[in-house]
PLY file of the C-alpha trace (Angstrom):
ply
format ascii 1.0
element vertex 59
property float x
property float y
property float z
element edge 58
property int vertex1
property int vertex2
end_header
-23.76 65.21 101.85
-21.01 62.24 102.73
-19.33 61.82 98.99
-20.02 65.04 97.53
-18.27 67.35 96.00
-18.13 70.69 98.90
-16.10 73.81 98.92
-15.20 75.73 101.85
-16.40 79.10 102.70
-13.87 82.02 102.51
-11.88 82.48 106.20
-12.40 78.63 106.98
-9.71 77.27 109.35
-9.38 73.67 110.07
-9.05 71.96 113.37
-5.38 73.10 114.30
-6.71 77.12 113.96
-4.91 77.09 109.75
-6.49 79.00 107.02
-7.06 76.76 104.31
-7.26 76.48 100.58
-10.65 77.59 99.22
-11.04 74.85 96.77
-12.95 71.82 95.69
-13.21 69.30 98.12
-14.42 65.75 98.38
-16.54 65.11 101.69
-15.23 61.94 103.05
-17.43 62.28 106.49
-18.05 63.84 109.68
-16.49 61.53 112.75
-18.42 61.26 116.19
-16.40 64.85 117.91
-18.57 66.77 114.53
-15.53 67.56 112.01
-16.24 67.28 108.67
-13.58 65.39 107.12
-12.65 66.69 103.94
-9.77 65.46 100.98
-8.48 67.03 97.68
-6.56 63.98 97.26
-5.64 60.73 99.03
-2.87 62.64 100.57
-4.24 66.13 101.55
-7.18 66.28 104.00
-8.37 68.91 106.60
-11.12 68.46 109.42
-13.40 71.36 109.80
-16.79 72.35 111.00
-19.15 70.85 109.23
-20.90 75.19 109.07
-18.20 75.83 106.68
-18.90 73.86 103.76
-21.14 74.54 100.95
-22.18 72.40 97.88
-19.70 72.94 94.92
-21.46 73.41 92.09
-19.18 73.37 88.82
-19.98 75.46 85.97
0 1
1 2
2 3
3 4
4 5
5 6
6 7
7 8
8 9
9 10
10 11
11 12
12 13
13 14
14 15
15 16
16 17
17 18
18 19
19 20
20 21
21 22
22 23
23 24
24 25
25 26
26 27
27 28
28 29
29 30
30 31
31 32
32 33
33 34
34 35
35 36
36 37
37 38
38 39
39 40
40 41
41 42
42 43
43 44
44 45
45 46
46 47
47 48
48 49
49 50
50 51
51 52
52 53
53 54
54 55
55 56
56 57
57 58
């Protein structure tokens, strides 16, 4: 799934306890402690379990 295109499912919280943005994300990885590493942009990325993320599927 590394690459993809993901969204997050509704209530996700990233690795500091935040809420965040349910939105289109780009799956960069997941590092060796098991976050998912995802980015919107260069500048905005979040790490959160990897159980949170579904396929985005555009329509």
């Amino acid at each position: 799934m590394q690459g993809k295109s993901v969204q997050v499912k509704p209530g996700t919280r990233n690795h500091k306890g935040f809420f965040i943005d349910e939105a289109p994300y780009t799956l960069v990885n997941i590092n060796p402690a098991g976050w998912a590493v995802i980015c919107i942009d260069d500048a905005i990325c979040h790490f959160v379990d990897p159980d949170d993320l579904e396929a985005f599927n555009e329509a």
